[in-house]
KOLSEDREN-130404 format. One record per residue (C-alpha): x, y, z; residue in one letter. Coordinates in nm, 2 decimals. Each point is the difference from the previous one (the first is absolute). Layout:
<rec px="X" py="Y" pz="Z" res="A"/>
...
This chain:
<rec px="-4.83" py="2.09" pz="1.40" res="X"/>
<rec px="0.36" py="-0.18" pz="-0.05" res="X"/>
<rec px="0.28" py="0.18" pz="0.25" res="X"/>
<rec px="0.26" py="0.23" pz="-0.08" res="X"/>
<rec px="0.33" py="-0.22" pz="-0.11" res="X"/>
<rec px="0.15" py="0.13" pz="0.30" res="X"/>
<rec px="-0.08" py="0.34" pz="0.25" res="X"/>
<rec px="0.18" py="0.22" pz="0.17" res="X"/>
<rec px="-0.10" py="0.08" pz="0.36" res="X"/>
<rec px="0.19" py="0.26" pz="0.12" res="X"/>
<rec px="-0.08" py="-0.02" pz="0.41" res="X"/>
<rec px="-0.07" py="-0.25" pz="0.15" res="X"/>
<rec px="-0.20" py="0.11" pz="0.35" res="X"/>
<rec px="-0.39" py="-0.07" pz="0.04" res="X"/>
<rec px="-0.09" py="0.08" pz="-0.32" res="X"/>
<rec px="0.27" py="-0.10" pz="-0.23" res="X"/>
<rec px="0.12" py="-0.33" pz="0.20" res="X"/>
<rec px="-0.43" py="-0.10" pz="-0.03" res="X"/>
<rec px="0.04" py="0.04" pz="-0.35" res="X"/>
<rec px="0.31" py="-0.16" pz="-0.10" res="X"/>
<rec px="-0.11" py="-0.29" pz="0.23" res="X"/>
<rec px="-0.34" py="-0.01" pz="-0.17" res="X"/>
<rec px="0.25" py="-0.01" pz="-0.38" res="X"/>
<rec px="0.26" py="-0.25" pz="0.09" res="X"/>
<rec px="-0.31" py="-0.24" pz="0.12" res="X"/>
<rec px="-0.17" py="0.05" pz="-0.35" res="X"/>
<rec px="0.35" py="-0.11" pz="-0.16" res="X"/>
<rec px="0.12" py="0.37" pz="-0.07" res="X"/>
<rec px="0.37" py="0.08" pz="-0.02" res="X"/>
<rec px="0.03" py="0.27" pz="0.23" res="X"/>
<rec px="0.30" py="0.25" pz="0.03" res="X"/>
<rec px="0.00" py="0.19" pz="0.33" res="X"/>
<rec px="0.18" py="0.30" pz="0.20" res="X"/>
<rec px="-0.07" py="0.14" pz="0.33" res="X"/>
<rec px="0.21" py="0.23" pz="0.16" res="X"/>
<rec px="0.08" py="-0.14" pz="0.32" res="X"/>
<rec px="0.25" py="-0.27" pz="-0.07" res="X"/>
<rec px="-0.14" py="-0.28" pz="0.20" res="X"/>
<rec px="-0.32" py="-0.03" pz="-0.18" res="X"/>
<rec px="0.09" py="-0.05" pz="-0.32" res="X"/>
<rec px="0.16" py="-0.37" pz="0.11" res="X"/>
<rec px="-0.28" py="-0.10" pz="0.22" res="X"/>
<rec px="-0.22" py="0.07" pz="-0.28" res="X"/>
<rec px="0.29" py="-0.23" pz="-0.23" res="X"/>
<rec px="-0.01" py="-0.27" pz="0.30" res="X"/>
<rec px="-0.38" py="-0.01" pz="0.03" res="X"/>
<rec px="-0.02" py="-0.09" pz="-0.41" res="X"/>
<rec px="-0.19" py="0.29" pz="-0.09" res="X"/>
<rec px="0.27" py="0.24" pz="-0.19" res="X"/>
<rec px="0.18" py="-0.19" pz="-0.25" res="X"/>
<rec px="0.26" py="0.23" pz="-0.11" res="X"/>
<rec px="0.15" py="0.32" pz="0.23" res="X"/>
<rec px="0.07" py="0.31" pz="-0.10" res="X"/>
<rec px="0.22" py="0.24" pz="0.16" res="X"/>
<rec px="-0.05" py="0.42" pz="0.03" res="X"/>
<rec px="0.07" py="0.06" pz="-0.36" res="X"/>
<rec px="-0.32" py="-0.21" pz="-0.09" res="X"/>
<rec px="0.19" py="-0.07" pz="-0.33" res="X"/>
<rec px="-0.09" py="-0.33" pz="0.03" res="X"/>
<rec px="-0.38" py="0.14" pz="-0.13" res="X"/>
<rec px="0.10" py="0.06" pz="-0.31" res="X"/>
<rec px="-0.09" py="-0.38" pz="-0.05" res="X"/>
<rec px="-0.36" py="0.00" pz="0.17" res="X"/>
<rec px="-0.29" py="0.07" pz="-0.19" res="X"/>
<rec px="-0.23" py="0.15" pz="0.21" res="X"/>
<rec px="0.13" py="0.24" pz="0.31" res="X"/>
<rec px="-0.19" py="0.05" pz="0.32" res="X"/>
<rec px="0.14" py="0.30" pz="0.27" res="X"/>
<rec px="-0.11" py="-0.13" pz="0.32" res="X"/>
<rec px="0.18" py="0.29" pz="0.24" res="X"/>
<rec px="-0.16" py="0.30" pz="0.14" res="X"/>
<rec px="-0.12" py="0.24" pz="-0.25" res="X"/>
<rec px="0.31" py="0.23" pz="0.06" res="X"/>
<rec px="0.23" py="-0.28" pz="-0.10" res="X"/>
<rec px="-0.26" py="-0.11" pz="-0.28" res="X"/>
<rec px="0.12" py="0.32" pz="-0.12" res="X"/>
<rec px="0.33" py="0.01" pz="-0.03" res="X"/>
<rec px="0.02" py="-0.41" pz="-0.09" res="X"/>
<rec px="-0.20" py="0.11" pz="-0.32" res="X"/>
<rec px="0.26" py="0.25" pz="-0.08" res="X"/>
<rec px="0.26" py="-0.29" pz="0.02" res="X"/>
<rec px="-0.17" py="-0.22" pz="-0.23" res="X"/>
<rec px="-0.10" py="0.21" pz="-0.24" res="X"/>
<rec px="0.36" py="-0.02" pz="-0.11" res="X"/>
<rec px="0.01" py="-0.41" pz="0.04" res="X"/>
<rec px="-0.30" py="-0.15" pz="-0.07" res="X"/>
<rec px="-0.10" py="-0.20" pz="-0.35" res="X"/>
<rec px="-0.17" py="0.20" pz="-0.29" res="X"/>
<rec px="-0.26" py="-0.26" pz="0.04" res="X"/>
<rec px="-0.04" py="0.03" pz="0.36" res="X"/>
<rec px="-0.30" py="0.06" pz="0.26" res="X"/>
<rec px="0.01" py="0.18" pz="0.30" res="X"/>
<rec px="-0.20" py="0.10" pz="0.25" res="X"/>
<rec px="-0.05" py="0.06" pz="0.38" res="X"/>
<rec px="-0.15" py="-0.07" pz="0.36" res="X"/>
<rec px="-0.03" py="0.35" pz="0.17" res="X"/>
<rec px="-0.25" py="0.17" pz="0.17" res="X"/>
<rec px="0.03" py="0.29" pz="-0.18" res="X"/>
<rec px="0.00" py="0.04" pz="-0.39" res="X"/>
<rec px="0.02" py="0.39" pz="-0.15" res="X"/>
<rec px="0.35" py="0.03" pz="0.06" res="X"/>
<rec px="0.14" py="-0.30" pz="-0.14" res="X"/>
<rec px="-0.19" py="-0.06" pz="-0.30" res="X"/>
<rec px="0.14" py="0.38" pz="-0.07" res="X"/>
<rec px="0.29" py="-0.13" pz="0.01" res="X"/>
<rec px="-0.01" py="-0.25" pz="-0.26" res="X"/>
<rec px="-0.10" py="0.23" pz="-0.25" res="X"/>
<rec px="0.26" py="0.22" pz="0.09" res="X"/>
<rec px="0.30" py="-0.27" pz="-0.02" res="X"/>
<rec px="-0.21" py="-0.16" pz="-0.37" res="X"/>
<rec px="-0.13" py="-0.27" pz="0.16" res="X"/>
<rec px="-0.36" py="0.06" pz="0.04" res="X"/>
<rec px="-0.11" py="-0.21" pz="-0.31" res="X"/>
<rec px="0.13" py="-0.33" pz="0.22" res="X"/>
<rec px="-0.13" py="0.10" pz="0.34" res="X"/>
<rec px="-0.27" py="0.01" pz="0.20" res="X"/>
<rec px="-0.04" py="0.07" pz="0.35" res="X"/>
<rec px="-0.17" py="-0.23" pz="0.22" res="X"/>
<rec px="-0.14" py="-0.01" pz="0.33" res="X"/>
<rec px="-0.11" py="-0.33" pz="0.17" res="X"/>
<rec px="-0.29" py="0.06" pz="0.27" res="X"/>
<rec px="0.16" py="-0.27" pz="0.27" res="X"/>
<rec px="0.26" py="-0.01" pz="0.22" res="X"/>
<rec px="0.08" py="0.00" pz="0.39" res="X"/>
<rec px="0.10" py="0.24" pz="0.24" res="X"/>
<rec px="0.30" py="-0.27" pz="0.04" res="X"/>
<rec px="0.25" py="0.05" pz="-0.26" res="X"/>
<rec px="0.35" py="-0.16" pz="-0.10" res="X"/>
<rec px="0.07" py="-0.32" pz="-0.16" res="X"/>
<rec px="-0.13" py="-0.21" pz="0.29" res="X"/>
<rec px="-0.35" py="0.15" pz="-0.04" res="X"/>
<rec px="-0.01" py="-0.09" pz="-0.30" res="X"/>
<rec px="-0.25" py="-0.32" pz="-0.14" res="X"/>
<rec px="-0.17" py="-0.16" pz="-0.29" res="X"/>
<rec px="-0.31" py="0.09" pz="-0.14" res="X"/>
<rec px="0.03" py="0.37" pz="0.18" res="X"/>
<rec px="-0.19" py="0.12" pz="-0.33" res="X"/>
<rec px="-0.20" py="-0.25" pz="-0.07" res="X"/>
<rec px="-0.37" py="0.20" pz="0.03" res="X"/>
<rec px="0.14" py="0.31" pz="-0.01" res="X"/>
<rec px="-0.02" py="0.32" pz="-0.23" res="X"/>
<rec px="0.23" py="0.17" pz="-0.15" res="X"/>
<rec px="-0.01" py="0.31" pz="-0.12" res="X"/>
<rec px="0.16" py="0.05" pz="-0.33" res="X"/>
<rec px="0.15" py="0.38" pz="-0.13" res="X"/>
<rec px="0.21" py="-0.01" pz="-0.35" res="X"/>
<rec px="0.17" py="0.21" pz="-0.14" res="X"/>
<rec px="-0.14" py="0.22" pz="-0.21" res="X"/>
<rec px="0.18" py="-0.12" pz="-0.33" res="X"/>
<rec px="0.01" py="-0.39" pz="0.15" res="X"/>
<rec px="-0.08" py="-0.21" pz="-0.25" res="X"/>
<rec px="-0.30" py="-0.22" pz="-0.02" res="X"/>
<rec px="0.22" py="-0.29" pz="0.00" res="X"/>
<rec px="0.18" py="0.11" pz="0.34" res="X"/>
<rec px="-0.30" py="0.12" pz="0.12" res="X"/>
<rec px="-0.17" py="-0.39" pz="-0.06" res="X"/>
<rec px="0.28" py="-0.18" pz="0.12" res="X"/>
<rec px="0.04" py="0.19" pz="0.33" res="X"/>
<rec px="-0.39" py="-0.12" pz="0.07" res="X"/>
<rec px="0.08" py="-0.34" pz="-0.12" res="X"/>
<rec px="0.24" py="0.01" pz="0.23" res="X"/>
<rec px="-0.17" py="0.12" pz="0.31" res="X"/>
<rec px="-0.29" py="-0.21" pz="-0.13" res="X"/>
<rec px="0.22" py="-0.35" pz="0.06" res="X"/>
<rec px="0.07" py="0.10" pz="0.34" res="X"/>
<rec px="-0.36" py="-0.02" pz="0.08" res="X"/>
<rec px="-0.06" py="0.38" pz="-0.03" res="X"/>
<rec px="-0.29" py="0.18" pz="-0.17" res="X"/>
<rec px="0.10" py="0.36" pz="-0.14" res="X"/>
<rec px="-0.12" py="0.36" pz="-0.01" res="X"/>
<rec px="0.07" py="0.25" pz="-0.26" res="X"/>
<rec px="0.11" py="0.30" pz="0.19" res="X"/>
<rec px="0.17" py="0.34" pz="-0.09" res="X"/>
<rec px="0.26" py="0.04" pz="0.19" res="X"/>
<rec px="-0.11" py="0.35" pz="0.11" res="X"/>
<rec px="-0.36" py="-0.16" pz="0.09" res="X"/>
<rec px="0.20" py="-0.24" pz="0.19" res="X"/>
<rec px="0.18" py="0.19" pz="0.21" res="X"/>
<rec px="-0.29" py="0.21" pz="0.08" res="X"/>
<rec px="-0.21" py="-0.26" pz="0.12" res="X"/>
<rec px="0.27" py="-0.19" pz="0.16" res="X"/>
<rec px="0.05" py="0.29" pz="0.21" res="X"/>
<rec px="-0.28" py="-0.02" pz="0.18" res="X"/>
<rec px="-0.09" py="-0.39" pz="-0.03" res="X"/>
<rec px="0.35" py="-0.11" pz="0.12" res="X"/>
<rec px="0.24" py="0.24" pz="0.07" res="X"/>
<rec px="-0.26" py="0.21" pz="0.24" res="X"/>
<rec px="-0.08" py="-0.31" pz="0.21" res="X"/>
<rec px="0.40" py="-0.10" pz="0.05" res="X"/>
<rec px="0.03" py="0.35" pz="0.13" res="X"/>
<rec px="-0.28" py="-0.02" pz="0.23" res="X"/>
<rec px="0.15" py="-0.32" pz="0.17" res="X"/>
<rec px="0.33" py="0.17" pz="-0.01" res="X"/>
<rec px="-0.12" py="0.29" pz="0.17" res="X"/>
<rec px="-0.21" py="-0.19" pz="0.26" res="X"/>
<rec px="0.31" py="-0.23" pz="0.07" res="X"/>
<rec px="0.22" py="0.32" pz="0.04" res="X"/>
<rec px="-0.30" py="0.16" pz="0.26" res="X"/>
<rec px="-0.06" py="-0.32" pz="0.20" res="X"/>
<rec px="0.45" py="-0.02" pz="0.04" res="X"/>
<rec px="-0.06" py="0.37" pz="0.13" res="X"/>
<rec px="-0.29" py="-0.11" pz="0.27" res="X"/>
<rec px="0.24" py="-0.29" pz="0.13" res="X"/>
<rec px="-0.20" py="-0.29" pz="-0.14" res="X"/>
<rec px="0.23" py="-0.30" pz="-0.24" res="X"/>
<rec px="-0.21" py="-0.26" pz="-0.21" res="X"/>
<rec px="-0.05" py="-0.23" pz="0.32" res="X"/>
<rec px="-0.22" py="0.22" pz="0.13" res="X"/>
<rec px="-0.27" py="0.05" pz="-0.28" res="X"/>
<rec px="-0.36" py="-0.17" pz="-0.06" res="X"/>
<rec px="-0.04" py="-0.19" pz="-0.31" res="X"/>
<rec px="-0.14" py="0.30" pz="-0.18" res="X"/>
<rec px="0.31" py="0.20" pz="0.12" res="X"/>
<rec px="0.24" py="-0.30" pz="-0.14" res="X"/>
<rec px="-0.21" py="0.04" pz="-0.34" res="X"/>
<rec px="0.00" py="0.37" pz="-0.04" res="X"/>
<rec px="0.37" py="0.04" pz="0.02" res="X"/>
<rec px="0.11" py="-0.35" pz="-0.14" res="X"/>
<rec px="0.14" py="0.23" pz="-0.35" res="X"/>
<rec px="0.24" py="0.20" pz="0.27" res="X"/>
<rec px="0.22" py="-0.30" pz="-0.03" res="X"/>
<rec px="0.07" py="0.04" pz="-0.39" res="X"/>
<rec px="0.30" py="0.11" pz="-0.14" res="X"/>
<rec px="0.11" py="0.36" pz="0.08" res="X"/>
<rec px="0.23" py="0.01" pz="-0.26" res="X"/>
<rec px="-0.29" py="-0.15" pz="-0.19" res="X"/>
<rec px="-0.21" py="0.30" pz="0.07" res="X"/>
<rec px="0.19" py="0.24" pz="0.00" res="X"/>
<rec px="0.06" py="-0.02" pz="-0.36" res="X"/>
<rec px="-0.34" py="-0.05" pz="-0.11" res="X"/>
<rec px="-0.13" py="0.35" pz="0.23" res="X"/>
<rec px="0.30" py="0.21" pz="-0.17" res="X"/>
<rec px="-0.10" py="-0.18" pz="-0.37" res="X"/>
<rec px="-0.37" py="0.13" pz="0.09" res="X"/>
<rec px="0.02" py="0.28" pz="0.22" res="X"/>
<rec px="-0.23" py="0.23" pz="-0.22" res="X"/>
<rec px="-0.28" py="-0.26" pz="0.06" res="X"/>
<rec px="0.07" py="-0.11" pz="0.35" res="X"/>
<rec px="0.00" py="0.40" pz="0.13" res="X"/>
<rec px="-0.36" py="-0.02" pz="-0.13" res="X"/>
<rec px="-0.12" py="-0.31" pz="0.18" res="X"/>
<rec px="0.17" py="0.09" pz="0.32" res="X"/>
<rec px="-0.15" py="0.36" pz="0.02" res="X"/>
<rec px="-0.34" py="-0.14" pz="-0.08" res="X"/>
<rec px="0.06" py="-0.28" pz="0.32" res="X"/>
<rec px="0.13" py="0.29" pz="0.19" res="X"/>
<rec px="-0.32" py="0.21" pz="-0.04" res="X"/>
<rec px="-0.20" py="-0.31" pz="0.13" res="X"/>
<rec px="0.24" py="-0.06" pz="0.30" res="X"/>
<rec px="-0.07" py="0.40" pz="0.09" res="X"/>
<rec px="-0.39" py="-0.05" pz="-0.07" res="X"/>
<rec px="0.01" py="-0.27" pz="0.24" res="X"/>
<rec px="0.21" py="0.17" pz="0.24" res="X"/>
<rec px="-0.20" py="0.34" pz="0.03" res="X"/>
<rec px="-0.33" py="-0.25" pz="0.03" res="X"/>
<rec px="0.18" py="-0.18" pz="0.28" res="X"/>
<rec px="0.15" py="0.33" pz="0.14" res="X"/>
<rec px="-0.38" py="0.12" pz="0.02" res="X"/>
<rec px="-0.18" py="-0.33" pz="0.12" res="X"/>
<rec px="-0.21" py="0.04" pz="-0.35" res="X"/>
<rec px="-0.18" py="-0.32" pz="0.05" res="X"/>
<rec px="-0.14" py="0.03" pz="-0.30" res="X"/>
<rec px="0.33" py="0.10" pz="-0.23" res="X"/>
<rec px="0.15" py="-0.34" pz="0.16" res="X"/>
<rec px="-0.28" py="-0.20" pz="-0.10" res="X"/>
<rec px="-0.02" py="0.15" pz="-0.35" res="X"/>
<rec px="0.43" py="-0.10" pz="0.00" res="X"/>
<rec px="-0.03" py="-0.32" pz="0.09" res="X"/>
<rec px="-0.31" py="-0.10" pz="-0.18" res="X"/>
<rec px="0.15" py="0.17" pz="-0.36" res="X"/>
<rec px="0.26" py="-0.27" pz="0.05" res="X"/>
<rec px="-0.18" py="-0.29" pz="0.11" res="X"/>
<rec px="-0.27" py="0.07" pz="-0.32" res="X"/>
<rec px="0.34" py="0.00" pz="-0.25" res="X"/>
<rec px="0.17" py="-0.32" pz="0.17" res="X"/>
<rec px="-0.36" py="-0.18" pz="0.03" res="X"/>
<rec px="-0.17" py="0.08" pz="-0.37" res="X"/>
<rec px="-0.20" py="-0.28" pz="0.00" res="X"/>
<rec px="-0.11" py="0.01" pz="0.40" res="X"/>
């Protein structure tokens, strides 16, 4: 697949700074913006954005392909901004967790037949420019969610894109999406979250846990403003997949409550059947 001309990345944390490091190495001219005003010149003094842009993003009026690398609540309002900038001719799509809302969006600003929402299976529970690193999707998937009225030819060059970062792609609704990301990847941050938040109540900091303590709350360390954005963007979905993990947590407590050695074994050994299939 030969490269845009030049992209856009707008953010430049984990996501967006893997990505435009992953362009500039494959001889892309990549434009970049971020927010806080000391990244976008360590990205400049590293090599990997070519040309700055400031808050008006005018400058993307020149790129022809434009990737929204901020939370999705940002994602949101950035698209609103360059509908009114961007080429006739120009691509854009996104990062985010969380795809209903902005691919809405689109439609509603006239956009829809250039975008498609994208959302990269990889990442860290590190974020900002630091974290970022090449080949961070090389492997991965990504699931993509047009527009309805994208065009084929956006639609093709958005995989070729993802495609020459190493990614293979999924064709997703991005209803379906958010469905099943709620309780695939939005359910399990919440469970760290809410396990960091009860283990802070009981006394007990990070130096104090096992190595299967470390590994179940490793995602409480992600963004908050991160998260944030993507439970308000999916609430409807999320409320679903945290009452069906409360009901669990309150079967397991009434077993425990009343020493049912056999409820407890049934819990545990549902689980260890689903993580083990092949045991």
């Amino acid at each position: 697949m030969t490269l845009p001309s030049s992209v856009a990345v707008i953010g430049l944390g984990l996501m967006g700074g893997s990505l435009a490091r992953d362009l500039a190495a494959m001889g892309c001219n990549v434009l970049g913006y971020d927010s806080r005003p000391e990244i976008g010149p360590a990205a400049e003094r590293a090599g990997v954005v070519h040309v700055l842009l400031d808050s008006s993003l005018e400058g993307a009026r020149t790129a022809s392909l434009i990737v929204i690398a901020t939370p999705v609540d940002v994602a949101i309002a950035t698209l609103s901004k360059l509908a009114r900038i961007v080429a006739s001719d120009a691509t854009i799509t996104d990062v985010g967790s969380t795809k209903a809302a902005i691919v809405a969006r689109a439609e509603e600003l006239g956009i829809g037949p250039r975008f498609v929402g994208s959302h990269p299976l990889t990442g860290d529970h590190r974020s900002g420019w630091r974290a970022g690193r090449r080949s961070l999707y090389e492997g991965s998937t990504v699931f993509l969610c047009p527009a309805p009225s994208a065009l084929p030819e956006t639609r093709e060059a958005i995989r070729g894109f993802w495609e020459s970062v190493g990614a293979s792609c999924v064709n997703l609704g991005a209803e379906e999406h958010d469905l099943r990301l709620a309780w695939a990847s939005h359910l399990p941050q919440v469970c760290s979250s809410a396990l960091a938040a009860t283990l802070d109540t009981a006394g007990l900091g990070p130096e104090q846990l096992g190595p299967g303590g470390r590994d179940a709350t490793r995602l409480a360390a992600s963004s908050p403003e991160l998260w944030r954005a993507i439970a308000l963007t999916n609430a409807v979905s999320l409320q679903a997949a945290v009452a069906s993990l409360r009901e669990h947590l309150a079967e397991f407590e009434t077993a425990l409550r009343e020493r049912d050695s056999a409820a407890l074994l049934r819990f545990f050994q549902r689980a260890s059947d689903w993580a083990r299939p092949e045991a």
